[in-house]
N, C-alpha and C positions, 0 to 999 in steps of 0.2 A: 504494500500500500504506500504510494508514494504521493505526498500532498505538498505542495509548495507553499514558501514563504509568503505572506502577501495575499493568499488566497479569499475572500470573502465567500462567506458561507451564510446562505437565506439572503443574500444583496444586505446583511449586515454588519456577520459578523467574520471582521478580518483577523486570519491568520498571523500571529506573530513568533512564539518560539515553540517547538517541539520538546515540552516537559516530562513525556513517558509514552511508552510504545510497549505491547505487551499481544496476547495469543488475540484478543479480541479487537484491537484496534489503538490508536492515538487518542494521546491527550495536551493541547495545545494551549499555549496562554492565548489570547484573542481580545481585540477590542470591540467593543458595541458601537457599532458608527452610531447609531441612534441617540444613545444615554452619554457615550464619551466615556464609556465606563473599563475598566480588567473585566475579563472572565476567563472561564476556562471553559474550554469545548472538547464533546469525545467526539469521536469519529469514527464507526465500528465500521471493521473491515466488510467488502462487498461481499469476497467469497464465504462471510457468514450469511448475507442475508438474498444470494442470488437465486436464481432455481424458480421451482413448483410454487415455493412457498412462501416466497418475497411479501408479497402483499399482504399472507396470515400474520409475517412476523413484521412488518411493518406496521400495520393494525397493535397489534399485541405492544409494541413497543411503545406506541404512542401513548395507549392506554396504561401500561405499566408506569410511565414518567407521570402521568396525571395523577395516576395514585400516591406517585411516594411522593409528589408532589404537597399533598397532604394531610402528610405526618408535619407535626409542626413541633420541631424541637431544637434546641437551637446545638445540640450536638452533630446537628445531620447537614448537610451540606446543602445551599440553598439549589433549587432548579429553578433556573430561568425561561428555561423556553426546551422546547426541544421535536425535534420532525425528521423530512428525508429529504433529500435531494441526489436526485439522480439514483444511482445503486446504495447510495451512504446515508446510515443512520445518523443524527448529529444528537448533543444532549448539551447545552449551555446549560452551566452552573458560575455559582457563585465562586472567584478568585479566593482559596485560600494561602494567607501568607504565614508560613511557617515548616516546616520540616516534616515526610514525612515519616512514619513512625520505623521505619528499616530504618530510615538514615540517622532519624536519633537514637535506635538502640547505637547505631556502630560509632556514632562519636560518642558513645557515654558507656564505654565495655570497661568492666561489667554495666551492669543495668542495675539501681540501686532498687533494693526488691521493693521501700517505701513506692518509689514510681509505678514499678508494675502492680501496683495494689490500686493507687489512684487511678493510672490509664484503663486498668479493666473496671473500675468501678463507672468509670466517668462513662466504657462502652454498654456496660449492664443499664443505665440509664435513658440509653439511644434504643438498646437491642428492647427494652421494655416495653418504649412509646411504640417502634415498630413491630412487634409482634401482637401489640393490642391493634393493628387495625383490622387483618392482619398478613403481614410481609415478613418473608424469610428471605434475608440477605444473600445467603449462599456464599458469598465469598468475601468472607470475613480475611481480613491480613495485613501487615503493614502497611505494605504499599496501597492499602485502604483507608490508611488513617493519617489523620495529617494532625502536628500536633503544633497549635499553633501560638502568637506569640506570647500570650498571658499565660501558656498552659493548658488552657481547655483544648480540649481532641475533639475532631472532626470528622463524621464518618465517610467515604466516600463511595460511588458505585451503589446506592442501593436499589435493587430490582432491575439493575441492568442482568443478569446470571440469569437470573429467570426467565429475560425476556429473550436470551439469544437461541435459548434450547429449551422444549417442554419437556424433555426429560434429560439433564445436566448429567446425569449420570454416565450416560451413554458415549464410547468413543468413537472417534473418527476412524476413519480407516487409516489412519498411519498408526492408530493403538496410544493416541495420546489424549487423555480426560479433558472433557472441557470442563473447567473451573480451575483452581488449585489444589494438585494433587499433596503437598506437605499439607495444605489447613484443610482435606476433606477428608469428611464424619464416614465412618464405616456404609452408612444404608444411604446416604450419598453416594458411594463409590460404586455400590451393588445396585444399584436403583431404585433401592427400596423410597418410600415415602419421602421426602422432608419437611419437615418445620422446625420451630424454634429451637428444638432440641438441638437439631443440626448447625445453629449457627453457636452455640454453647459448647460443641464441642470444638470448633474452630478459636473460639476461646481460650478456649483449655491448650490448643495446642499455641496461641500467641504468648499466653499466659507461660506456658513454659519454656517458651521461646527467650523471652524477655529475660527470662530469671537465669536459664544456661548458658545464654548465646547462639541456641540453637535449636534447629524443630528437634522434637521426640522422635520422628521418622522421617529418613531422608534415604535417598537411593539413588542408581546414576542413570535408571529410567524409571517412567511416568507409574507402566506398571508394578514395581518392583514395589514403589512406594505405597500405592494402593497394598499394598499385599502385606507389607507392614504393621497398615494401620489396622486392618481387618485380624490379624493374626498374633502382633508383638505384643507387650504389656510395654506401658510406659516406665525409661529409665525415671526413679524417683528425684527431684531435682534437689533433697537435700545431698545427695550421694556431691554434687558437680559445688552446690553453694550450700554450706554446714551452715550461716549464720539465717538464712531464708525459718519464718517458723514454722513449726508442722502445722499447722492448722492453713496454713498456703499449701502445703504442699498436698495435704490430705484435699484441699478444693482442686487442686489442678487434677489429682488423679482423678477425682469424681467425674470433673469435668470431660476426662479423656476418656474415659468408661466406654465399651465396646458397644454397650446395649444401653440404648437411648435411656430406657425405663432408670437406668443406676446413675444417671444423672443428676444435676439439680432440675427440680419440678420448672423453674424460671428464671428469667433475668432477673426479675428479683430478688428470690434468693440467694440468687449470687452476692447480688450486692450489699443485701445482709449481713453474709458473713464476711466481704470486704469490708465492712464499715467501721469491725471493729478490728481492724488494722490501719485504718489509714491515720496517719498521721495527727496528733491533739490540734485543736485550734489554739493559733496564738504563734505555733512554733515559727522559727522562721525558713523560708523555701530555699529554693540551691539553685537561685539565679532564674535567667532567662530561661523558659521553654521548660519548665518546672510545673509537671501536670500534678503534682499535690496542691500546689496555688489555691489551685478553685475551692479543696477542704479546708486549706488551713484560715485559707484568707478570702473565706467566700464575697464575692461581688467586691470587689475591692478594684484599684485604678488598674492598671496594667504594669511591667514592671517598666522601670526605668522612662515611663512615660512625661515625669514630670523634668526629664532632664532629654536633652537635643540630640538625637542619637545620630550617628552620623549616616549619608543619604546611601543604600546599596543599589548599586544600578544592575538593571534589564539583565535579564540571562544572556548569553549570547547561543543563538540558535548552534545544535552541535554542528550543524551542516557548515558552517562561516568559522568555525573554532581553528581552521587550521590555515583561513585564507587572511590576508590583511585586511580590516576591516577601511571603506572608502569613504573618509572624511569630508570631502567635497559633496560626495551623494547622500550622506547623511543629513548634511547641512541642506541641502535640497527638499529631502524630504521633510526635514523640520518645521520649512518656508511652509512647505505645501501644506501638512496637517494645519500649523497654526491658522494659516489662511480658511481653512474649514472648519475651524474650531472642534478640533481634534486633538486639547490638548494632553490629556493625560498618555495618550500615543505618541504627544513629540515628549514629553519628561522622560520617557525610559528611552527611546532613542539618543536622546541628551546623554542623559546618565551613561548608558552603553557604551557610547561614544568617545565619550573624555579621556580614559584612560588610553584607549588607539592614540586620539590625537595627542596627547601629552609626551606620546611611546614615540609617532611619529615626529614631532616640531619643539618637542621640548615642554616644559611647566611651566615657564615663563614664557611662553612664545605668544603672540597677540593673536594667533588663531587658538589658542587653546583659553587666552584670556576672555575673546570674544565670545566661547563656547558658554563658557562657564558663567560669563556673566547675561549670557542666553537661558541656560538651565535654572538660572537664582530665578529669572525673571517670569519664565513658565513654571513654575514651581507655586510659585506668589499666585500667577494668574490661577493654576488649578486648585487655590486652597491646601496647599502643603508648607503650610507656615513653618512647621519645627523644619523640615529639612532645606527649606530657603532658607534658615538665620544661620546656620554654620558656613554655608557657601559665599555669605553676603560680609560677614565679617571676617573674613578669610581676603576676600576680596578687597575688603576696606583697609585691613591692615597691611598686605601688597602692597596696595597705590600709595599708601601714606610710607611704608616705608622708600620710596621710591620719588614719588613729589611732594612730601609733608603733608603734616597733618590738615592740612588748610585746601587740599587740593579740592575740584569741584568732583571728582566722579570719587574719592573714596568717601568724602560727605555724604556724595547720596547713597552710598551704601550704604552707611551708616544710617540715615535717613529711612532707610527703606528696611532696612533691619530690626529701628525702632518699630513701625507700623507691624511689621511680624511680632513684637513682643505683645503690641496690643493687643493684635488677634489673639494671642494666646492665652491670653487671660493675665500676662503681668505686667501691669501697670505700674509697681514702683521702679520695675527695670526701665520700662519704656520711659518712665518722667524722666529719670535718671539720663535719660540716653537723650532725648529731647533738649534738656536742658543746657547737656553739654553742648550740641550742636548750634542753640541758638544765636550765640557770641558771632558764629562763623560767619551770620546770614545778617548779621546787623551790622555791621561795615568792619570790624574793629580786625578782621582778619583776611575780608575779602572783598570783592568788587557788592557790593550791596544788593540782596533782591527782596524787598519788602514785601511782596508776595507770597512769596517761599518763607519768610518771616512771617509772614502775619498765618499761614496755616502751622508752623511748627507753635505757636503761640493760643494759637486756638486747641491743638489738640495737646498742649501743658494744661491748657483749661479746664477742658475734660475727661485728664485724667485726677487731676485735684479733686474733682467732683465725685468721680470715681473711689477716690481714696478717701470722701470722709472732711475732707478739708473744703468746707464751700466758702466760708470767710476767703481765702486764698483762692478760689476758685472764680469767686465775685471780683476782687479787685486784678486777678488779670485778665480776664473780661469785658470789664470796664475800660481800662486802658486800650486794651487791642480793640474797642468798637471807637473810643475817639479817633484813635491812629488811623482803621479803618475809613472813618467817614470823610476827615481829615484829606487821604489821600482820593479816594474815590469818592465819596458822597455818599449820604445817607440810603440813596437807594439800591447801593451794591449789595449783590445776594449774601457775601459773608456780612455786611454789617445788620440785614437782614434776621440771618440765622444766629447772629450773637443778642441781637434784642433780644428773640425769642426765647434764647434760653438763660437770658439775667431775668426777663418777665418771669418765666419759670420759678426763678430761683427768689422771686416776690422782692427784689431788691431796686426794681425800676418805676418812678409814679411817675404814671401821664405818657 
């Protein structure tokens, strides 16, 4: 299945990086020309769904995304739309940003057992909502969970399994299972029935996965595996981690139980007996992407959110990973989105980009200054204040160490850095930062713009207002509507809007 870059899909939604490729088809980041928005799109392969029975399973698919459509839980991963075109099924979902759960077991080996107690709790929650409608996932597994940046997990794929085969069981004629053969349940494999039980023992087999390193059963074909699972007993996983406690280990063997019936009765049970493992409230978490979070510190900010994290740019598609990327066409392309107001599509090409050109012309080169003072600027425009103020004051302290403090383009960065602090909700930084700035704009340091003075004076005004101080709030107000009127007259729109809000402030008669 080969799908190019660029590609729009429904005359919407355009193709942008290739984020996973598996037996059933592609999963792509994608823009929504419509919203301006990330998503993520699948793409199921054709020769799943060509033949006799296109149309059943086209039907069938559609109807299945309507269903899990919903489930309404905010564990599960949002669907946006989904249909066919041409031979290919599509499925828009919601962009999630975070890691997923392969990738964080392998940066975090071992796997501290607290985590794998909260991530199957947090999935015993999802698998709950979705078995009461009701829907069995089928293919439950890492690479289904995405865990994202506060901690909370994400499930993904749900009732896609079901919808590509009405009996999932069943192989292909090259003898390889459709679903996954490490996470599938015995009477999955044979063909027996499935429900909920079935995706509990896929559970049990992440569950132990998590906690060794590795599945219970693994083989170096599809069938060999099946044959495992149907037949082995599971290695106990205090044998591999001694500090794991038995009352884990006794749930994961349940969980792996050969005969549905010797399982836990539900997902809720499960999470039952997870509950009294997980971590006390109050304790404190083990940084970024830390899925105890959600118990210890339920509803609480995100981490590190109150502090500017610095901006990670765009994936670069693998297909371009080995070619140089072309700075000129990129900037091209930048023009063009922005021009359609397309902008959260030109920020990650932005982003993408910098690093090439900086590789290519240097860190200080004026194409890579241009760039970047392009990315601050669509940054701002698309509402991404925290990662515009590090780019902007980076930028400010550059110019000024270069043309002093006094120069007109590291001011306005400065300038424009403060308005990001507003947006953000901190106002004594922003006074702070206004205040310095305003000496610059009142002659004492540069060619004079009273203009540009009288809004950096305006918005000192109300942030005083802001903060509590209206006595100071009132008398520079007052001042900047004289100075105002003064130079323009009384009927200019700022001196206008400064009546109006000393009127407010009941400090004006007549």
């Amino acid at each position: 299945m080969t799908v190019a870059t660029g590609r729009v899909v429904a005359g919407r939604y355009e193709l942008a990086t290739l984020i996973g490729q598996g037996g059933m088809g592609q999963v792509w980041t994608a823009y929504d020309g419509r919203l301006d928005r990330r998503v993520a799109v699948k793409l199921l392969r054709p020769d799943k769904v060509a033949g006799q029975e296109a149309d059943e399973l086209r039907r069938r698919f559609v109807r299945e995304c309507r269903v899990t459509a919903q489930v309404d839980h905010p564990g599960l991963v949002t669907v946006h739309d989904a249909g066919s075109e041409g031979e290919e099924l599509f499925l828009v979902m919601q962009y999630v940003d975070g890691a997923d759960l392969s990738d964080h077991l392998a940066e975090n080996d071992p796997y501290p057992w607290q985590w794998a107690v909260a991530v199957a709790a947090q999935l015993c929650a999802v698998l709950s909502a979705v078995h009461a409608v009701p829907i069995v996932h089928r293919d439950l597994k890492p690479r289904n969970v995405m865990v994202k940046q506060d901690g909370t997990v994400t499930v993904l794929d749900l009732g896609v399994a079901s919808v590509m085969d009405a009996d999932t069981t069943r192989l292909t004629h090259t003898g390889t299972p459709i679903g996954s053969p490490a996470y599938m349940a015995p009477e999955q494999a044979m063909g027996g029935a499935v429900g909920p039980y079935t995706d509990l023992y896929a559970l049990g087999v992440l569950l132990h996965e998590l906690l060794s390193g590795d599945v219970p059963f693994a083989g170096s074909t599809a069938l060999g595996v099946l044959h495992r699972h149907l037949y082995e007993p599971p290695l106990p996983v205090r044998r591999i981690r001694p500090e794991v406690p038995e009352a884990l280990e006794n749930l994961v063997l349940r969980l792996l139980a050969k005969d549905p019936q010797h399982r836990p009765a539900s997902a809720q049970e499960v999470y039952e007996h997870l509950a009294l493992l997980l971590p006390a409230r109050g304790m404190p978490t083990g940084g970024p992407l830390d899925p105890t979070r959600p118990f210890v510190r339920p509803h609480a900010p995100w981490p590190d959110r109150a502090r500017t994290p610095a901006p990670q740019p765009a994936p670069v598609p693998p297909a371009a990973e080995a070619e140089k990327p072309d700075v000129a066409r990129a900037v091209d392309d930048v023009k063009r989105l922005l021009g359609e107001g397309r902008i959260t599509q030109a920020v990650d090409i932005l982003g993408a980009i910098l690093p090439a050109a900086a590789e290519q012309h240097g860190e200080r080169s004026p194409v890579v200054r241009t760039l970047r003072k392009q990315y601050a600027a669509t940054l701002m425009d698309d509402g991404q204040y925290r990662r515009a103020l590090p780019e902007l004051r980076r930028l400010a302290d550059e110019r000024a160490a270069e043309a002093g403090r006094a120069d007109p383009q590291s001011l306005r960065h400065r300038y424009d850095a403060a308005q990001c602090l507003e947006q953000l909700g901190e106002p004594a930084a922003a006074l702070a930062e206004y205040r310095a700035l305003l000496p610059y704009y009142e002659n004492q340091y540069v060619d004079p713009d009273p203009d540009l003075a009288h809004d950096v004076r305006r918005r000192i005004g109300h942030l005083l207002l802001a903060l509590g101080d209206r006595a100071a709030a009132h008398e520079t107000l007052a001042r900047l509507l004289h100075d105002v009127e003064r130079l323009h007259g009384p009927g200019h729109p700022l001196a206008a809007e400064i009546r109006r809000t000393l009127t407010w402030l009941g400090q004006v008669r007549g």
